[in-house]
C-alpha positions as CSV (number, residue, x, y, z in Angstrom):
1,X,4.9,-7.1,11.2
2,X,5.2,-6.1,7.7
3,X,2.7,-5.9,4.9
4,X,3.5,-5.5,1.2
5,X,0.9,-3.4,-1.0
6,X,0.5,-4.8,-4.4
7,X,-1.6,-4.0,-7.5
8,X,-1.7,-5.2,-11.4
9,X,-2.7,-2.0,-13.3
10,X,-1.6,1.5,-12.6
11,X,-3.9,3.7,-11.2
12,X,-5.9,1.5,-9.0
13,X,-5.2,3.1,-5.7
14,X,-2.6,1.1,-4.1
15,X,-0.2,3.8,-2.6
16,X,-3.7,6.1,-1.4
17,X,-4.4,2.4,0.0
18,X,-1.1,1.9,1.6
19,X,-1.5,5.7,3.3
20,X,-4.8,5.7,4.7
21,X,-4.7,2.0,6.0
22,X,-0.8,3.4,7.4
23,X,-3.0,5.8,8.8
24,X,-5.6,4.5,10.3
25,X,-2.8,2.1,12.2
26,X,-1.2,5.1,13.2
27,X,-4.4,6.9,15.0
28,X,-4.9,3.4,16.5
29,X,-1.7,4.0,18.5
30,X,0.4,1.4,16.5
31,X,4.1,2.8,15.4
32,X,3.6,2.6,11.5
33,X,5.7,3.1,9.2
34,X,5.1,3.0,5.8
35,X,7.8,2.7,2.7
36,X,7.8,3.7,-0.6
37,X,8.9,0.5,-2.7
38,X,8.3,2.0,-5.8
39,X,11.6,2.7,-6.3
40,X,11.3,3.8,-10.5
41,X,8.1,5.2,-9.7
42,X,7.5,6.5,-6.1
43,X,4.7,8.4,-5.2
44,X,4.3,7.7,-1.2
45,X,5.9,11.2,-0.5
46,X,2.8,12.6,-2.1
47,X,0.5,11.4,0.0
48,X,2.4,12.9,3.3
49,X,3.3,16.0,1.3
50,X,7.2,14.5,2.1
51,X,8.0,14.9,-1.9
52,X,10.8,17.2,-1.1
53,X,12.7,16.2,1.7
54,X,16.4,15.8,1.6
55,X,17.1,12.5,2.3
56,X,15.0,9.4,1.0
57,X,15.2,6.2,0.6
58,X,17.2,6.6,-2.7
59,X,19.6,8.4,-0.3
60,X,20.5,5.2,1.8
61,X,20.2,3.4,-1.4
62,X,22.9,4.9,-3.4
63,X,25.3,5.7,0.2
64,X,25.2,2.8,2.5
65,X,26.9,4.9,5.2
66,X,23.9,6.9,5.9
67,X,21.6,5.8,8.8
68,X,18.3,5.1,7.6
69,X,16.7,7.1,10.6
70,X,17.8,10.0,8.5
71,X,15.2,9.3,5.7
72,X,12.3,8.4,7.8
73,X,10.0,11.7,8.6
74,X,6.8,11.3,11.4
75,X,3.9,12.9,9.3
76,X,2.6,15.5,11.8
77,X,-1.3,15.2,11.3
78,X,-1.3,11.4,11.5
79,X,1.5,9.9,13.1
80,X,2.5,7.9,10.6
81,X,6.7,7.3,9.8
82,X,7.0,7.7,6.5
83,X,9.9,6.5,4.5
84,X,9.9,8.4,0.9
85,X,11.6,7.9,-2.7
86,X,12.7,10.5,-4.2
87,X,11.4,11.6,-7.8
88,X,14.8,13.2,-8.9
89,X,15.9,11.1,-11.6
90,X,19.8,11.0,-10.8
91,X,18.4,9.3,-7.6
92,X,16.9,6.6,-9.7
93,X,19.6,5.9,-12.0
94,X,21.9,2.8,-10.9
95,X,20.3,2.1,-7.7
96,X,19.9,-1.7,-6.3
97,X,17.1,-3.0,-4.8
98,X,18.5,-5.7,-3.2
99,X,19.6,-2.9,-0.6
100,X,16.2,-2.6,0.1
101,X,15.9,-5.6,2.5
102,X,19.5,-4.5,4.4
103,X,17.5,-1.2,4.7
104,X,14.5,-2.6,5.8
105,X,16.0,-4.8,8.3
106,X,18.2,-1.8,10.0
107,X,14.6,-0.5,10.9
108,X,11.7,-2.7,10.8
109,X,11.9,-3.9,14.6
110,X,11.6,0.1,15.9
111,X,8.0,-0.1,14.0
112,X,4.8,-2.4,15.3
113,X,3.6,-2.4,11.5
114,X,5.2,-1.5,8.7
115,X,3.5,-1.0,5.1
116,X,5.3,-1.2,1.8
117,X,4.0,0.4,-1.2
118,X,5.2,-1.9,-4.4
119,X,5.6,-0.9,-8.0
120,X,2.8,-2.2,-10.1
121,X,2.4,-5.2,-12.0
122,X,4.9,-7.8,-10.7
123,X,7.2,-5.5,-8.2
124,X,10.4,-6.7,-9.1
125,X,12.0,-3.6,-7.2
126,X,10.7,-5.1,-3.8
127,X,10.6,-8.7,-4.8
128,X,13.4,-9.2,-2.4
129,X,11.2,-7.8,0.6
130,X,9.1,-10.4,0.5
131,X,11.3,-12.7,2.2
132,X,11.1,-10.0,5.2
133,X,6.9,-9.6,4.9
134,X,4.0,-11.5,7.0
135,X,1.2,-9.8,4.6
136,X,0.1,-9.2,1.1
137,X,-2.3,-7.0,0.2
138,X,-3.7,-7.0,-3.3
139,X,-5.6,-3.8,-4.2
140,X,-8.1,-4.3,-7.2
141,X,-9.6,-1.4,-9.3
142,X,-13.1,-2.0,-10.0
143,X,-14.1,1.0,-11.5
144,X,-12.5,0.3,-14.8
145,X,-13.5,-3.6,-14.5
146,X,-17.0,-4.9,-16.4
147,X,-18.7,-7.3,-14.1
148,X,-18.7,-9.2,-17.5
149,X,-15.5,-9.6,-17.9
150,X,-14.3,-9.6,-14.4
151,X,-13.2,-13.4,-14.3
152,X,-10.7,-12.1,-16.7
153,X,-9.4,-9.7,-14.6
154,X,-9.2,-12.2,-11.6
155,X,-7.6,-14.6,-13.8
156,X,-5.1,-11.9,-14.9
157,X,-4.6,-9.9,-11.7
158,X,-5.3,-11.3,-8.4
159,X,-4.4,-14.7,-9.6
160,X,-0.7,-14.2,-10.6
161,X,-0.5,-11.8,-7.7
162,X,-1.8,-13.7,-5.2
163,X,0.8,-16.8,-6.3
164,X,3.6,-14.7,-5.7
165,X,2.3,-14.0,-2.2
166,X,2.1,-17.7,-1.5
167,X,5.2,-18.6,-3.6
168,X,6.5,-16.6,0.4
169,X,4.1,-18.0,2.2
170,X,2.3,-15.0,3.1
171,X,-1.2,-13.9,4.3
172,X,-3.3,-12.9,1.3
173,X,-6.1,-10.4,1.4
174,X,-8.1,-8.1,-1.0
175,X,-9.0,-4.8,-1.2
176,X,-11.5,-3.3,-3.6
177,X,-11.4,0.1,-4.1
178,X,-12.5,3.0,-6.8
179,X,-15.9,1.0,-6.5
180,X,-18.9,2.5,-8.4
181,X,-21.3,-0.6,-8.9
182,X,-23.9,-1.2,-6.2
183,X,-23.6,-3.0,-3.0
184,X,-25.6,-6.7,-4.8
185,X,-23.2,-6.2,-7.2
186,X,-20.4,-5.8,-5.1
187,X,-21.4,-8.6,-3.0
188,X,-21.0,-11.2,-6.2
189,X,-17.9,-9.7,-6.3
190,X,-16.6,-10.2,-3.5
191,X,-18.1,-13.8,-3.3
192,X,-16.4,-14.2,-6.3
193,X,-13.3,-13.7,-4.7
194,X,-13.6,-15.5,-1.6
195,X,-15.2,-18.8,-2.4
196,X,-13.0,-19.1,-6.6
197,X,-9.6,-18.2,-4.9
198,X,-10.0,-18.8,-1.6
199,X,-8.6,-15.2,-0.4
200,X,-10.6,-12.7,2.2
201,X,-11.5,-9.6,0.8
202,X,-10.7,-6.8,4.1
203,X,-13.2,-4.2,3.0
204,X,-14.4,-2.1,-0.8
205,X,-13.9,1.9,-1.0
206,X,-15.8,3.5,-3.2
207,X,-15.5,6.1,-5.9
208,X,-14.8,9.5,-3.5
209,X,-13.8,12.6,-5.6
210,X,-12.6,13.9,-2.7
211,X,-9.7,11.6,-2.9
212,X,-7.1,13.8,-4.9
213,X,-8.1,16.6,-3.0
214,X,-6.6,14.9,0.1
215,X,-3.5,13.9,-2.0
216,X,-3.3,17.4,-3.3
217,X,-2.6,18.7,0.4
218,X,-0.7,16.0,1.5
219,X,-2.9,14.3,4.3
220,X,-4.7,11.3,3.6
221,X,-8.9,11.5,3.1
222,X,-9.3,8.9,6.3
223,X,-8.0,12.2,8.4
224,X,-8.3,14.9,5.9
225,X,-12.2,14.4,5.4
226,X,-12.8,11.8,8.0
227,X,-16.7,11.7,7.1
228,X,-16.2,11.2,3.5
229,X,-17.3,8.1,2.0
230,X,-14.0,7.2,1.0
231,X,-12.9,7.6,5.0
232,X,-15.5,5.8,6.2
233,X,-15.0,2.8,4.0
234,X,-11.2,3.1,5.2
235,X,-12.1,2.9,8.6
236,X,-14.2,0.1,8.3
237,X,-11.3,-2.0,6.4
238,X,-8.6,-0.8,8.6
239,X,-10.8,-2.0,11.6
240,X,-11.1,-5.5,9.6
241,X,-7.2,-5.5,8.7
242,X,-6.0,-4.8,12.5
243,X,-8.3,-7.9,13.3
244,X,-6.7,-10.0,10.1
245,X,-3.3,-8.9,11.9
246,X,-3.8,-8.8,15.2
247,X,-6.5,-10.9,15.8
């Protein structure tokens, strides 16, 4: 089972999505593991505290000889395989991501779910990986959004997004995160969403300043600081995706 994590504007959360919900899976007893598609931009590694490791997925990208179990590392405090890019530039330069899917393939069946974390805006790096996905996640910012103009931002966002998920025939569904408005508001929201495009929103997190702490050390906030608001809300939506999945 593989779901790919997608977002329009940088900043919105995806990969803190991608390791938490990875998480959660994890401390549910699924074998997880969760890749950083990002290739020109990868962050994943962050969130695991895997940012220097020596081999990556850039590694298997650039030598085809490697086996890919080499780059995947088991995150100690959660369980969760992780599969990290590397930030080194000379890693990024003259990389293919078509290799990505070859990669992906090698592995995907040792894993009950795996989670990839895609470049922002339209990810071209894992385009190809969509062919190999069940799942798309869209994860939508809503702290920098105006209610006013937030039919806009659907238009623009989850719209074009959520066409490219169907273009594979995929299973779509929503995520709200960063949220700071009030639960009526957030329920026009999220009505919004589910009756105008006709795509499930799996749960809302809300604004947590506790959030970059948890990046900071390298263990996501759902394990880090469990009874955070942020956590909670994580839970909540991870119990909603695992049914959306596994149903």
């Amino acid at each position: 089972m593989a779901l790919i994590v997608v977002t329009g504007r940088g900043g919105a959360g995806k990969t803190t999505t991608t390791a938490n919900l990875s998480t959660f899976l994890a401390m549910r007893e699924y074998r997880v593991l969760a890749v950083d598609g990002d290739l020109y931009l990868p962050n994943l590694g962050f969130h695991f505290a895997l940012d220097t490791v020596k081999y990556t997925l850039h590694s298997l990208l650039k030598n085809p000889d490697l086996d890919p179990e080499w780059a995947i590392y088991k995150h100690p405090q959660t369980g969760v395989h992780v599969m990290p890019g590397s930030t080194q530039l000379q890693d990024v330069l003259g990389i293919s991501p078509k290799r990505l899917v070859d990669i992906l393939d090698r592995v995907k069946y040792k894993f009950g779910v795996v989670f990839v974390d895609s470049p922002t805006g339209i990810p071209f790096d894992t385009l190809p990986t969509f062919e190999l996905a069940n799942y798309q996640i869209i994860v939508v910012e809503i702290e920098r959004s105006p209610i006013y103009s937030f039919e806009v931002m659907v238009k623009n966002e989850i719209e074009k997004l959520k066409a490219l998920g169907e273009r594979y025939n995929l299973n779509i569904g929503v995520i709200l995160n960063k949220v700071r408005e009030s639960e009526d508001i957030v329920d026009k929201i999220i009505e919004a969403v589910e009756e105008d495009l006709n795509v499930p929103v799996l749960g809302w997190i809300p604004f947590d300043n506790k959030v970059p702490e948890a990046i900071n050390v390298g263990v996501p906030i759902i394990k880090y600081y469990p009874n955070s608001d942020a956590a909670i809300a994580f839970r909540e939506t991870g119990e909603v995706l695992e049914e959306w999945i596994f149903g």
